[in-house]
C-alpha positions as CSV (number, residue, x, y, z in Angstrom):
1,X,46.3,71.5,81.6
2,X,49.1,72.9,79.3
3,X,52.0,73.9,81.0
4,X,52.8,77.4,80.5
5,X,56.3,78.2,79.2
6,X,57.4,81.5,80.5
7,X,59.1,83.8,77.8
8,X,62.6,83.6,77.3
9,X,64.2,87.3,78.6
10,X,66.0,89.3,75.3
11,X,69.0,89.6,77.4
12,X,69.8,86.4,78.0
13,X,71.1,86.1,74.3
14,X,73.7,89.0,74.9
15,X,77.1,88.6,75.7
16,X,78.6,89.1,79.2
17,X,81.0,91.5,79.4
18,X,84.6,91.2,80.9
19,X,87.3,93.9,81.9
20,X,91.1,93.9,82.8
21,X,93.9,96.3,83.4
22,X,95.7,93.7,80.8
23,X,95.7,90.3,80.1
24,X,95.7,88.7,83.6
25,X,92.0,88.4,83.3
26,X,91.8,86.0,80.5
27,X,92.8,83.9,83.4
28,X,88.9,84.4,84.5
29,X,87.8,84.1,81.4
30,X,89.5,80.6,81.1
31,X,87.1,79.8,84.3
32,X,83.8,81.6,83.1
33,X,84.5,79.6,79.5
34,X,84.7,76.5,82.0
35,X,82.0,76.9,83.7
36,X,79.4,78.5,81.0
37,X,80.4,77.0,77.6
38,X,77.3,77.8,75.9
39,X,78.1,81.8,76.7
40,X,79.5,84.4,74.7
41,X,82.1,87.0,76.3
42,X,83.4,90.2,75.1
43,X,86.8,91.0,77.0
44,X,88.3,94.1,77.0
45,X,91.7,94.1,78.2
46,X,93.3,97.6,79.1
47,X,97.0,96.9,77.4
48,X,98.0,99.8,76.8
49,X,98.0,101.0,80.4
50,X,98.9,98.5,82.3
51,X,99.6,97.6,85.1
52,X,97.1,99.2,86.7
53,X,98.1,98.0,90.3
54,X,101.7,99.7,90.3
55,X,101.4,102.7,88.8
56,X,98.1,104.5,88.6
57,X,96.5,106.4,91.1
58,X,92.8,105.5,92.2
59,X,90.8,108.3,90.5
60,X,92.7,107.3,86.9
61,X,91.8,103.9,87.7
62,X,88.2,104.7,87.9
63,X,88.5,106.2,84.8
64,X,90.3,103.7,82.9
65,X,87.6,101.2,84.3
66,X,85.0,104.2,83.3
67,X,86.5,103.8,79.9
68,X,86.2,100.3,79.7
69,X,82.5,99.5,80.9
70,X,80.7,102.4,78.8
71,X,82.4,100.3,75.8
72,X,80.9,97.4,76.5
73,X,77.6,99.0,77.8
74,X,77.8,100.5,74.1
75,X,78.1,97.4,72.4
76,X,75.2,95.4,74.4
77,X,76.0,93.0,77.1
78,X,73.9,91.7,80.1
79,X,76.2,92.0,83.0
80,X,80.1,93.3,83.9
81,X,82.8,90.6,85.0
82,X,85.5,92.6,86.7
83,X,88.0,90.1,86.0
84,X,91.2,92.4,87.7
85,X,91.5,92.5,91.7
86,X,92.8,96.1,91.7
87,X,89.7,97.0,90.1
88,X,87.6,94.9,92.0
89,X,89.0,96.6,95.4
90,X,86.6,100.1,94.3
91,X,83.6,98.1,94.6
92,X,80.9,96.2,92.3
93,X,79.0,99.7,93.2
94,X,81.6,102.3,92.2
95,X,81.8,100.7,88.7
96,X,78.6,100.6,87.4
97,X,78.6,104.0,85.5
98,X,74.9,104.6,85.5
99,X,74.4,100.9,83.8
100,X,71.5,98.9,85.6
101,X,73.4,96.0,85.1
102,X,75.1,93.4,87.5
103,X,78.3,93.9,88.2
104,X,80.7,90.7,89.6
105,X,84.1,92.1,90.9
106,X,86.9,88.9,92.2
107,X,85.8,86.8,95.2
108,X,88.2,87.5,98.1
109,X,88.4,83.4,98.3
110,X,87.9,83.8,102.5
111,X,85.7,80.5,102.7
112,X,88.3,78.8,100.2
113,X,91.5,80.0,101.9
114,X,90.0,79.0,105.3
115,X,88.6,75.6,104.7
116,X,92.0,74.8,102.8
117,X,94.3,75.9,105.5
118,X,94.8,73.5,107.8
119,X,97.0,75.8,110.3
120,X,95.2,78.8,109.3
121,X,98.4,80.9,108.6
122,X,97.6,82.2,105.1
123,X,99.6,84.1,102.5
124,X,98.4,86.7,100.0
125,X,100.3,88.2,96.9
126,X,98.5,90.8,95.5
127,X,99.8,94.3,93.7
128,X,100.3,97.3,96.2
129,X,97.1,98.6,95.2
130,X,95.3,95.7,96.4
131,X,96.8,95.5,99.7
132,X,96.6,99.0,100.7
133,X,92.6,98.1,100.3
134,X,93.3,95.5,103.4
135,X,90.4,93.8,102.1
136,X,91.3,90.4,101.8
137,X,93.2,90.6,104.7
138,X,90.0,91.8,106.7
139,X,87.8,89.3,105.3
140,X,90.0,86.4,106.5
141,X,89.9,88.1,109.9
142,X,86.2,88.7,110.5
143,X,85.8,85.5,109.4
144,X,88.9,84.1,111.9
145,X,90.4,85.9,114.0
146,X,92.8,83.2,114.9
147,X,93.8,83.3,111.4
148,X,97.8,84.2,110.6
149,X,97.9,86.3,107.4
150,X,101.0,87.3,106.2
151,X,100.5,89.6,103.1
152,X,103.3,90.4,100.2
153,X,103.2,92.8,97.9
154,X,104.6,91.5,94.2
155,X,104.9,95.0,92.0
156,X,107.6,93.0,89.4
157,X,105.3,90.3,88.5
158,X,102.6,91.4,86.2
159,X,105.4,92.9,83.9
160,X,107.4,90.1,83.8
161,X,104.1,88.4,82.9
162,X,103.0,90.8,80.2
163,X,106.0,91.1,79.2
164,X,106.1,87.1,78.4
165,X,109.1,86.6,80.8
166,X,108.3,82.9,80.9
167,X,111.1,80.6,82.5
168,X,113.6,83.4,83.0
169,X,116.2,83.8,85.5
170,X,114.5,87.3,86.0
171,X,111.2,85.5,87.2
172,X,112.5,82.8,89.1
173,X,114.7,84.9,91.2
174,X,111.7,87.4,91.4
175,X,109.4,84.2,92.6
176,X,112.2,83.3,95.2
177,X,112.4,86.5,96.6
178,X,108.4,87.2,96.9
179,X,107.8,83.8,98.6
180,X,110.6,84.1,101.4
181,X,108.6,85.6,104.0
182,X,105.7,82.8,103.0
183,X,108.2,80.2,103.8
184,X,109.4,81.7,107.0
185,X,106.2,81.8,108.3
186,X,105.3,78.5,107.6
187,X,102.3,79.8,105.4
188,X,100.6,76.6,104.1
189,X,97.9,77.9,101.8
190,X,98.1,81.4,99.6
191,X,96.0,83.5,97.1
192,X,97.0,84.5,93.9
193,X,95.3,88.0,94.7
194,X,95.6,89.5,91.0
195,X,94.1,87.6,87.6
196,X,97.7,87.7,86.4
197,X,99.3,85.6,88.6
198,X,98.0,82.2,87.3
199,X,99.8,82.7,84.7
200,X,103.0,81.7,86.6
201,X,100.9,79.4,89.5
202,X,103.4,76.5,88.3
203,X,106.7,78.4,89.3
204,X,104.9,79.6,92.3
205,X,104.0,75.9,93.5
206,X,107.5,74.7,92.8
207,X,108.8,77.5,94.8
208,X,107.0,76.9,97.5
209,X,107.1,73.0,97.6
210,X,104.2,70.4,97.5
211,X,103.0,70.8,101.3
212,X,101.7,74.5,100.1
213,X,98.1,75.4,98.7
214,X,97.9,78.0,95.8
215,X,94.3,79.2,95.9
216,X,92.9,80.9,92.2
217,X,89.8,82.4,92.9
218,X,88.9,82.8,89.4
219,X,87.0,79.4,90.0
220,X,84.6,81.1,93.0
221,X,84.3,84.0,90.8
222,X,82.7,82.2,87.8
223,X,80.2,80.5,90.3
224,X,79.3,83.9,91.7
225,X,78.3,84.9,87.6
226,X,76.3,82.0,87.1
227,X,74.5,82.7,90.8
228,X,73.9,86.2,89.7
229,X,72.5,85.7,86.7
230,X,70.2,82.4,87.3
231,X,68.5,80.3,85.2
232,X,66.6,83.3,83.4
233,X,69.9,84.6,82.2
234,X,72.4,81.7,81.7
235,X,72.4,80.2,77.9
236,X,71.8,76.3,77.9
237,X,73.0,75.9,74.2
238,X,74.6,76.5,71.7
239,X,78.8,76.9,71.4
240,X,80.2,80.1,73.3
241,X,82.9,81.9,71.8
242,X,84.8,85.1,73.2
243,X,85.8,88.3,71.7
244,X,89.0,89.7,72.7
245,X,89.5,93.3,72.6
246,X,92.7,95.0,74.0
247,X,94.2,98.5,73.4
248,X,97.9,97.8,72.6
249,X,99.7,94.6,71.3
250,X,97.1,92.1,70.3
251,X,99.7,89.7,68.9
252,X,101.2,89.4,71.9
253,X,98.0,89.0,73.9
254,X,97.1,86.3,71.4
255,X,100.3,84.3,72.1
256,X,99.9,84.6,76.0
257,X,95.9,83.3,75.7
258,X,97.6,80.5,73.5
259,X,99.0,79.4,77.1
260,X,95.9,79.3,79.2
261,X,92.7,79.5,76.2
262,X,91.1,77.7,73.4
263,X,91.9,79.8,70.4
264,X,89.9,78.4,68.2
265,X,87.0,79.9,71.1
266,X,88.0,83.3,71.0
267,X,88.4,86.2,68.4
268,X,90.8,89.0,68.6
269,X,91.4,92.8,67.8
270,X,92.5,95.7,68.5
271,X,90.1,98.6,70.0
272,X,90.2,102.2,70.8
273,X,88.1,102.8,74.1
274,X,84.6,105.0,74.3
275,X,86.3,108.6,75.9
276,X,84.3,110.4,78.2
């Protein structure tokens, strides 16, 4: 008897959709590059707003984020990456914007952080807007509550990062100062709990010397897009390249994906976002 070959799904030849407050996410996209290289991604990086996580209230957040996915729902993609933990803390729910599409916000790392950790006394850095959302702190709770979590907020690093601050005496001293409290606690494993802090993961793992653990859950969060879209969804072939859109200073996002990306992978312009 013939096998029968069940018909491929139209969707599974559109791109997959990724948004940011900036250009922290292309750290994600290095990941979802990684682990799908046959898939193409259209990134939209918020630029001219950020950083979302200092400065903005929730409800402009929203909006921005609003913004961001009807552009891409406009274009055609098959699912939303929310590749920014400050948008991730509203909730895969709160962001789909009438789209029946799935929507894949940051993994909190729990699992990660506490199979890592061999004292359990964890650190996380995240923006103030991610920490007043307690959730990664919660989750490493529920899951152990013997657990130690020391949590620091780090408002100065995303624009030192964005604003290519690389090696300077300004980031180093700004790296000292966030880790202290890590180092007096005797934290052994943290989070980099916003997509821009890979960017700087080096100087963070120097800081903190070579007995610490600096957990990017960027990794976990590509997995979770390939378990949510399964084998009807995911591309086996072909070469996956990535469009990336921002709304302010593409010549300077271009030189900071130099540092973590492929270029000759990715495509880049400048976009104005759909307005509600």
């Amino acid at each position: 008897m013939k096998k029968e070959v069940k018909p491929e799904l139209p969707e599974k030849k559109l791109p997959i959709g990724v948004i940011d407050s900036g250009v922290g996410g292309l750290s994600v996209l290095k990941w979802l590059q990684e682990k799908m290289p046959h898939e193409d991604f259209i990134y939209i990086g918020d630029t001219a707003r950020c950083p979302y996580g200092n400065a903005h209230s929730e409800d402009e957040i929203l909006e921005f984020s609003a913004q961001m996915i009807d552009t891409l729902g406009q274009k055609g993609v098959k699912a939303f990456v929310v590749a920014c933990n400050t948008i991730s803390m509203l909730g895969g729910e709160n962001l789909r914007f009438g789209y029946e599409l799935p929507v894949i916000t940051m993994s909190l790392g729990t699992q990660i952080l506490l199979n890592t950790s061999p004292t359990k006394k964890i650190g996380i850095m995240a923006t103030p807007f991610t920490i007043s959302k307690d959730l990664h702190r919660s989750a490493i709770l529920a899951a152990d509550a013997s657990a130690d979590v020391s949590v620091v907020g780090c408002p100065d690093f995303v624009p030192l990062i964005e604003g290519e601050k690389f090696g300077s005496l300004k980031l180093r001293m700004t790296i000292t100062k966030y880790c202290k409290e890590f180092r007096e606690k005797g934290v052994d494993t943290i989070i980099l709990s916003c997509t821009h802090y890979p960017f700087i993961r080096e100087e963070i793992e120097k800081e903190m010397g070579p007995g610490v653990h600096i957990v990017d859950p960027a990794e976990q969060t590509a997995l979770d897009v390939m378990e949510t879209l399964g084998k009807d969804l995911l591309k086996t072939e072909g070469a996956g390249k990535a469009k990336i859109c921002c709304t302010a200073d593409i010549s300077r996002v271009r030189r900071l994906a130099e540092r973590i990306l492929d270029l000759k992978k990715c495509e880049f312009s400048e976009i104005k976002l759909v307005e509600l």
